[in-house]
NUGU-275150 format. One line per 8 residues: number of its first residue (from 1); their letters; for each residue y, x, z of N, C-alpha, C. Coordinates in Angstrom, 1 decimal, m for minus. Atoms other than C-alpha are relative to their C-alpha. Example, Ala and Ser with C-alpha at 12.3 -4.5 7.8 and 13.67 -1.06 7.14 Angstrom:
! residues 2
1 = as = m1.2 0.9 0.0 m4.5 12.3 7.8 1.2 0.9 0.0 ~ m1.1 m0.9 0.0 m1.1 13.7 7.1 1.1 m0.8 0.8 .
END
This chain:
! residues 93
1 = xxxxxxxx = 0.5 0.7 1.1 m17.4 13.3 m0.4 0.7 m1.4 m0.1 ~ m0.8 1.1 0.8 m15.6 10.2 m2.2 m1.4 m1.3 0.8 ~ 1.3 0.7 0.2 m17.4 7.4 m0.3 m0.5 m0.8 m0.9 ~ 0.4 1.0 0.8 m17.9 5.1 m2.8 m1.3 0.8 m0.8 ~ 1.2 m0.9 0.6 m20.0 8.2 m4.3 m1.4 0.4 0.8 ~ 1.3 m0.2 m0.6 m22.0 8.7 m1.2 m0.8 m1.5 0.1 ~ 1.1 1.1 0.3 m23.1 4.9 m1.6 m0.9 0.0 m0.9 ~ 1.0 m0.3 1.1 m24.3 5.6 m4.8 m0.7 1.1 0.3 .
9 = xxxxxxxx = 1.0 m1.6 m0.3 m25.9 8.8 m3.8 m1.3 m0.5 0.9 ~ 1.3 0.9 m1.3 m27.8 6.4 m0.7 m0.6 m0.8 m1.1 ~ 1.0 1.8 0.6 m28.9 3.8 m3.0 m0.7 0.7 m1.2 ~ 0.7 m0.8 0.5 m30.0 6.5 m5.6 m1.2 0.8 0.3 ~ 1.0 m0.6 m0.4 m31.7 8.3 m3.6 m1.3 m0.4 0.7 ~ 1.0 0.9 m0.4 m33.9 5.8 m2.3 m1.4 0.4 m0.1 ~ 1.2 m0.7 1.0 m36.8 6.8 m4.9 m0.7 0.9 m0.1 ~ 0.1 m1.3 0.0 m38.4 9.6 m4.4 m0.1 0.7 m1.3 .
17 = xxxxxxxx = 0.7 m0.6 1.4 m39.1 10.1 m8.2 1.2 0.1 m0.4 ~ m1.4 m0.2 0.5 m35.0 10.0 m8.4 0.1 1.8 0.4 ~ m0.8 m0.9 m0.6 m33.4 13.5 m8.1 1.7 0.4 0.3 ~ m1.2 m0.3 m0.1 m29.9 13.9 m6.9 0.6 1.0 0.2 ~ m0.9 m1.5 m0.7 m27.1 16.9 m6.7 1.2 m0.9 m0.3 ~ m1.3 1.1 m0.2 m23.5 15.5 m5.9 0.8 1.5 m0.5 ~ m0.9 m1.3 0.3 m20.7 18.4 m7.4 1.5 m0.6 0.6 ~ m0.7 0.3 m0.1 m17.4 17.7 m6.2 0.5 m1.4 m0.4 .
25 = xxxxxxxx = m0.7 1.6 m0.1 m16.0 14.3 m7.5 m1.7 m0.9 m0.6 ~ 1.3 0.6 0.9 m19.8 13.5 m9.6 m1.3 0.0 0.8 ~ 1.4 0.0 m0.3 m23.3 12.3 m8.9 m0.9 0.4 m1.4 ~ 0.8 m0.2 0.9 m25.8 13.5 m10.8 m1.6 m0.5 m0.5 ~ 1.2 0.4 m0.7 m29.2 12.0 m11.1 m1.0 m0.4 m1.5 ~ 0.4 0.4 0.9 m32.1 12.3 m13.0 m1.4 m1.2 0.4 ~ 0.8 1.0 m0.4 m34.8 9.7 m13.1 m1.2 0.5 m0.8 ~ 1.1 m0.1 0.2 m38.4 10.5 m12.8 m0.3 1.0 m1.2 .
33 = xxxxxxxx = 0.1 m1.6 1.1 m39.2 13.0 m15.8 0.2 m0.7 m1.0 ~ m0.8 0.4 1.1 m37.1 11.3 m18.1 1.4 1.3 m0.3 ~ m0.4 m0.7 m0.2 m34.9 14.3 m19.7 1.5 m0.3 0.0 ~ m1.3 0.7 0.1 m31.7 12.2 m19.7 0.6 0.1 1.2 ~ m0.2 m0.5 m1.5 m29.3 12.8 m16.9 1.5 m1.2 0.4 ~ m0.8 1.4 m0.5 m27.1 9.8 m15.0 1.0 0.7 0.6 ~ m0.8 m0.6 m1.0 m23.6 11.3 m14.2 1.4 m1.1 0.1 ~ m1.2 1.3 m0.3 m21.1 8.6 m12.0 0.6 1.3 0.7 .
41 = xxxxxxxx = m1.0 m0.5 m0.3 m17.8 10.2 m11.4 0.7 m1.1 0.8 ~ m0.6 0.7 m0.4 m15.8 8.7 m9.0 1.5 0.5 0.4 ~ m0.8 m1.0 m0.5 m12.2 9.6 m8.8 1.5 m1.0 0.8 ~ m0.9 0.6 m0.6 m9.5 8.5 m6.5 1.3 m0.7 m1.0 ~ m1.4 0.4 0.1 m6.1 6.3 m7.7 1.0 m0.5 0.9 ~ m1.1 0.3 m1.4 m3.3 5.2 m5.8 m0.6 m1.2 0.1 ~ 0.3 1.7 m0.9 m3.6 2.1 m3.5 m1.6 m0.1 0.3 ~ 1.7 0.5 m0.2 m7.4 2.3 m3.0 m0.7 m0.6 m0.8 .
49 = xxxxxxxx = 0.7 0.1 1.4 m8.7 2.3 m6.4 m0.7 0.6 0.0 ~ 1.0 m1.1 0.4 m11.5 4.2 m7.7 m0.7 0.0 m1.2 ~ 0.8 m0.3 1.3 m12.0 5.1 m11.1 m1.3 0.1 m0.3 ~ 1.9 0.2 m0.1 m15.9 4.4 m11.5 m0.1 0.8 m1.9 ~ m0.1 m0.4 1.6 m17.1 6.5 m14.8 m1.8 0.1 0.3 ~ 1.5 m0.3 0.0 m21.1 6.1 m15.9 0.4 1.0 m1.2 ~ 0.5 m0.3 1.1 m22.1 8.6 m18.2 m1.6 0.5 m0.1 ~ 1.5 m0.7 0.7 m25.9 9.4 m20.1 0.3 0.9 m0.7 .
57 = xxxxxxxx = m0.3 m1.2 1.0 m26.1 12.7 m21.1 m1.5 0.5 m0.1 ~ 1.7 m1.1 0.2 m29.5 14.2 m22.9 0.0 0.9 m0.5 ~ m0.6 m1.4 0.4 m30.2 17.9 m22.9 0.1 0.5 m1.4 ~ 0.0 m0.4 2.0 m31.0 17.8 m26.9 1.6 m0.6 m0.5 ~ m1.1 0.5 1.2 m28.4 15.4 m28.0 1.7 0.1 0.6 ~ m1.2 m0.1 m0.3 m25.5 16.0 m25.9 0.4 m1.5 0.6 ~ m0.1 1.4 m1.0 m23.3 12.7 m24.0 m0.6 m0.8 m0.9 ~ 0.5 1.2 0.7 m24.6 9.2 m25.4 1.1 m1.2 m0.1 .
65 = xxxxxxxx = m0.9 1.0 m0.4 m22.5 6.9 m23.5 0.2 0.1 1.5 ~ m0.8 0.2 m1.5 m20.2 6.0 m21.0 1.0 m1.4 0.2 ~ m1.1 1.5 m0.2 m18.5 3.2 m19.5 1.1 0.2 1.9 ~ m0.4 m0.2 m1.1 m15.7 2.9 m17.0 0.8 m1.2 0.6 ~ m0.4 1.4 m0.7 m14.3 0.6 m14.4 1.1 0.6 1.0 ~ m0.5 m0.1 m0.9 m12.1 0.5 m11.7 m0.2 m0.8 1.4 ~ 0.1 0.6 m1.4 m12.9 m0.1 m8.0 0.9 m0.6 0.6 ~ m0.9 0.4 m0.8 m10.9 m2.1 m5.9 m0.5 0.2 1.3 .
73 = xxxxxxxx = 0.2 0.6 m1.2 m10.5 m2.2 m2.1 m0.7 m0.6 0.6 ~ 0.4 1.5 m0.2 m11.0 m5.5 m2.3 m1.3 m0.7 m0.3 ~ 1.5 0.0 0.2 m14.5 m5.6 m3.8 m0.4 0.5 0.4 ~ 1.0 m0.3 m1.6 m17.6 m5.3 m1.7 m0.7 0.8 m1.1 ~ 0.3 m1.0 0.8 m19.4 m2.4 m3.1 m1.4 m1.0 m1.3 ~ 1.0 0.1 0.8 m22.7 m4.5 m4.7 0.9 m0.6 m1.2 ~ m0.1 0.3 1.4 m20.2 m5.7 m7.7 0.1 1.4 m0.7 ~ 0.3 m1.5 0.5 m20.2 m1.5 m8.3 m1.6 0.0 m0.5 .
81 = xxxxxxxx = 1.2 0.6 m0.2 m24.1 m2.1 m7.9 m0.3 m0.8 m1.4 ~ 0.6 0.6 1.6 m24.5 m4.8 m10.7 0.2 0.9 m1.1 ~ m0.3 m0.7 1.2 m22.7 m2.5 m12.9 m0.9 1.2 m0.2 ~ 1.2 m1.2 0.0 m24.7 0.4 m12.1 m1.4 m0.8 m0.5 ~ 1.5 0.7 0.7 m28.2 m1.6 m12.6 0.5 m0.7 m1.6 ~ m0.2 0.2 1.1 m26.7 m2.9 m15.9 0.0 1.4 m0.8 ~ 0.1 m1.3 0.6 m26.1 0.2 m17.1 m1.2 0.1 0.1 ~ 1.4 m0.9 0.2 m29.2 1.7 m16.2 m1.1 m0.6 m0.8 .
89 = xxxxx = 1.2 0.4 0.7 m31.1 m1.0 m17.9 0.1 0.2 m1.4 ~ m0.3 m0.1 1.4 m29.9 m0.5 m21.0 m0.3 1.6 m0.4 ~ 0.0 m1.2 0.6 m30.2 3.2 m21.3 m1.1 1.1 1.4 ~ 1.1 m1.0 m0.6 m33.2 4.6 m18.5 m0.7 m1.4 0.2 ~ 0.8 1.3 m0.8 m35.3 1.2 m17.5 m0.4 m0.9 m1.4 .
END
């Protein structure tokens, strides 16, 4: 697993009211019995990048939104972290 994905997978999983399944490069995660579903893709680039991808997807309406970033190295994972809790407040919170 992509670590930058198993951090998010730890820090997700925290909650017990979160549920997590990780598929190959994606986390999946839904929150509490909300029918909306949190999928962060993380995919490798050269030099120790990491393509960060949020997307909201609900089972009636299909994706919603998505936003994407790129990881560096050089950043300590909680500026991944702000972006993640930004997201999430805007569209489960």
């Amino acid at each position: 697993m992509n670590p930058l994905l198993a951090l998010f997978a730890a820090n997700l999983g925290e909650d017990d009211a979160n549920r997590t399944a990780t598929i190959g490069d994606s986390l999946y995660v839904c929150f509490g019995n909300d029918p909306a579903v949190l999928k962060i893709t993380c995919v490798p680039q050269g030099s120790g990048e990491v393509k960060v991808t949020f997307q909201t997807t609900h089972p009636e309406h299909g994706p919603i939104d998505s936003v994407s970033f790129t990881q560096t190295r050089s950043q300590d994972f909680s500026a991944a972290l702000e972006r993640l809790e930004a997201y999430q407040s805007i569209w489960f919170f």
